[in-house]
FIFIFI-218248 format. One line per 2 residues: number of its first residue (from 1); their letters; for each residue x, y, z of C-alpha. Coordinates in nm, 4 decimals. Layout:
! residues N
NUM	a	X/Y/Z  ... $
END
This chain:
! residues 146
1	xx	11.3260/10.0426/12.7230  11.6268/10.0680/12.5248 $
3	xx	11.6538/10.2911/12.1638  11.6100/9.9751/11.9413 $
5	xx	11.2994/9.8143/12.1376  11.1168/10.1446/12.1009 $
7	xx	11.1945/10.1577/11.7460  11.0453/9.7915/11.6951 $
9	xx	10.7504/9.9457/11.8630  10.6896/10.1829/11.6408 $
11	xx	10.8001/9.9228/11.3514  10.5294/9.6937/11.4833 $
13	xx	10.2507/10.0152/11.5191  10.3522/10.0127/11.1060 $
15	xx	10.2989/9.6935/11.0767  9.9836/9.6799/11.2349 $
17	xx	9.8266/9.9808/11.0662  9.8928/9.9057/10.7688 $
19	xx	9.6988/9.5509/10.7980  9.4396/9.7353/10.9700 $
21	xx	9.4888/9.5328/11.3216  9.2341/9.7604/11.5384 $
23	xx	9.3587/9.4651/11.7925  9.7111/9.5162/11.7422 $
25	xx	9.6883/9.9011/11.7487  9.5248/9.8954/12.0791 $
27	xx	9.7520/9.6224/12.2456  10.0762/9.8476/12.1348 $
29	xx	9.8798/10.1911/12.2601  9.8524/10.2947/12.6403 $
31	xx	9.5350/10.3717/12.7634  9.5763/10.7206/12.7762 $
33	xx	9.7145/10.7864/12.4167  9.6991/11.0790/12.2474 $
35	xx	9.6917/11.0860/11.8729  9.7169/11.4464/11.6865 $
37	xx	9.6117/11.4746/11.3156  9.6627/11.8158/11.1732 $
39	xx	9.3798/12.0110/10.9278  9.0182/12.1217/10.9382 $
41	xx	8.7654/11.9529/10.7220  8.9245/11.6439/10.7210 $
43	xx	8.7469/11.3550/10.9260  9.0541/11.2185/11.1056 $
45	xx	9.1750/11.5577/11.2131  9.1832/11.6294/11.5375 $
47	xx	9.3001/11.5172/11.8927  9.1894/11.1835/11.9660 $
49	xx	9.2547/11.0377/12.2770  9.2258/10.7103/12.5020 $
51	xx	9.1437/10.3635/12.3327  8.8085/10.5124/12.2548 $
53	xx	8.9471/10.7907/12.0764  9.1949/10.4903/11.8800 $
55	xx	8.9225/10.3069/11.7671  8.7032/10.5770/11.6203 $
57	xx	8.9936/10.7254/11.4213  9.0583/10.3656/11.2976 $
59	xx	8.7161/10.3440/11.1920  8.6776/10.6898/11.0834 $
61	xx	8.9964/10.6220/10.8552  8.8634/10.2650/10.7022 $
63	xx	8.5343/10.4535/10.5978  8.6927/10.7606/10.4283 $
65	xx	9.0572/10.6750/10.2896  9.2851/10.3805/10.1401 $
67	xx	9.6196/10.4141/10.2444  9.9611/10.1858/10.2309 $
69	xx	10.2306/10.2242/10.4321  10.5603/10.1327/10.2622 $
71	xx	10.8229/10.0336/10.5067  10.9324/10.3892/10.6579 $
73	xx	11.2362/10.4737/10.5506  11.3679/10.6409/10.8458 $
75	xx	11.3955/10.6832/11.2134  11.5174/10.9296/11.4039 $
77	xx	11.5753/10.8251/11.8194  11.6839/11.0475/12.1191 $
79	xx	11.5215/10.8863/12.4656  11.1551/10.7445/12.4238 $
81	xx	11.0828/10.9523/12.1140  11.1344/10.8256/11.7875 $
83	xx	11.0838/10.9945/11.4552  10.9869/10.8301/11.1491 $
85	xx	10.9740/10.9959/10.8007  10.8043/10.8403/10.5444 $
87	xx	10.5558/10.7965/10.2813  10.2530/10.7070/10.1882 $
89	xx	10.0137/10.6497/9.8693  9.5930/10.6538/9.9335 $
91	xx	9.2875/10.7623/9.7382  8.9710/10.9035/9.9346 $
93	xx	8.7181/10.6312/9.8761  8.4368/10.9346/9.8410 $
95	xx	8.5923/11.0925/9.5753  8.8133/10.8147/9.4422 $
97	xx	9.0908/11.0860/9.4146  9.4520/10.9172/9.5101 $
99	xx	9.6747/11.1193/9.7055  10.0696/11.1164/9.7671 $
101	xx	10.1926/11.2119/10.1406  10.5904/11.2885/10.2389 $
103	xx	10.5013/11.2789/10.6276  10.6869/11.2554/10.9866 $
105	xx	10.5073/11.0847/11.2731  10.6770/11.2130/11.6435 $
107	xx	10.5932/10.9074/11.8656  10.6664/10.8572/12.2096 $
109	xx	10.7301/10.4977/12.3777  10.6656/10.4791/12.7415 $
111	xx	10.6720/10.1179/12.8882  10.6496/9.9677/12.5986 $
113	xx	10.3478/10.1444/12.4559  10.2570/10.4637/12.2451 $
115	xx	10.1397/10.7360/12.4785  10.1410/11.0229/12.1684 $
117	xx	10.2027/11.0672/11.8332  10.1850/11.3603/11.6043 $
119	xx	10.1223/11.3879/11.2463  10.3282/11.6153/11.0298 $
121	xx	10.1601/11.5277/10.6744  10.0716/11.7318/10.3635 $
123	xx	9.7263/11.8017/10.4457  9.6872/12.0320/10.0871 $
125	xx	9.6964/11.6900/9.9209  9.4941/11.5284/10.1313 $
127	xx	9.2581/11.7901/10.1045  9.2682/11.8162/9.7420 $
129	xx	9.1814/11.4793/9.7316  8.8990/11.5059/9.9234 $
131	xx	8.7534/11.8163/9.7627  8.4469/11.7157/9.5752 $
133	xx	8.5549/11.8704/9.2797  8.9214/11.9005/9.1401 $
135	xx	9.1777/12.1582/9.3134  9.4450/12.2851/9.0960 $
137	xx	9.8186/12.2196/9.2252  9.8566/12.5732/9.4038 $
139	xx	9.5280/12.6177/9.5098  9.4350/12.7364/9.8655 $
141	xx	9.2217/12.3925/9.9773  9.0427/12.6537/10.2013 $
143	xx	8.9032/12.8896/9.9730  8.5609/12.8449/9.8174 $
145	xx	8.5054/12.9294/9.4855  8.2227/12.8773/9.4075 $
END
């Protein structure tokens, strides 16, 4: 696949997120994907992996966070990997705290499908938005102070 269809890939996996399209996630994914999230205490962190893996970290996310995708504002291609840095806006529906995340996805086309993508986001404001009680800017997220 050439530079430009793998970057409408990724476009489209955007797209699709973004309207929630479990269907249109899954038909853009190859069957072995591999999805990293970084953090700990977070419910979409981890490695998830296969379709299976895809659809519980869809419906892990539509249970626990709002998110929207503006259009990425850039891409960064070399082969079948394509980098796109971006942005995004949410709240975490448990806490109804709203969150702001500067973030780079690595994603690699094969075939015409995502086989892996990596998260690079700012997990310190997702987790203070997910901390049951407010986190002052410079906080450690990890430490409890009780």
């Amino acid at each position: 696949m050439s530079i430009q269809e793998n970057v409408q890939i990724v476009k489209d996996f955007f797209s699709a997120l973004s309207r929630r399209d479990k269907q249109g996630l899954l038909a853009l994914s190859a069957e072995d994907i591999e999805w990293i999230i970084p953090g700990e205490d977070w419910p979409l962190a981890g490695t998830h992996r296969g379709h299976a893996g895809l659809e519980t970290v869809l419906q892990k996310a539509n249970e626990t966070v709002e998110t929207s995708y503006p259009e990425p504002p850039e891409f960064v291609t070399q082969g079948d990997r394509v980098l796109v840095v971006g942005f995004a806006r949410g709240r975490i529906i448990a806490t109804n705290r709203t969150f702001e995340d500067h973030w780079v996805f690595a994603i690699t086309v094969r075939n015409g499908k995502l086989t892996n993508i990596r998260e690079y986001i700012d997990t310190q404001a997702l987790a203070r938005a997910a901390s049951p009680r407010p986190l002052p800017i410079g906080t450690d997220a990890t430490r409890n102070d009780s």
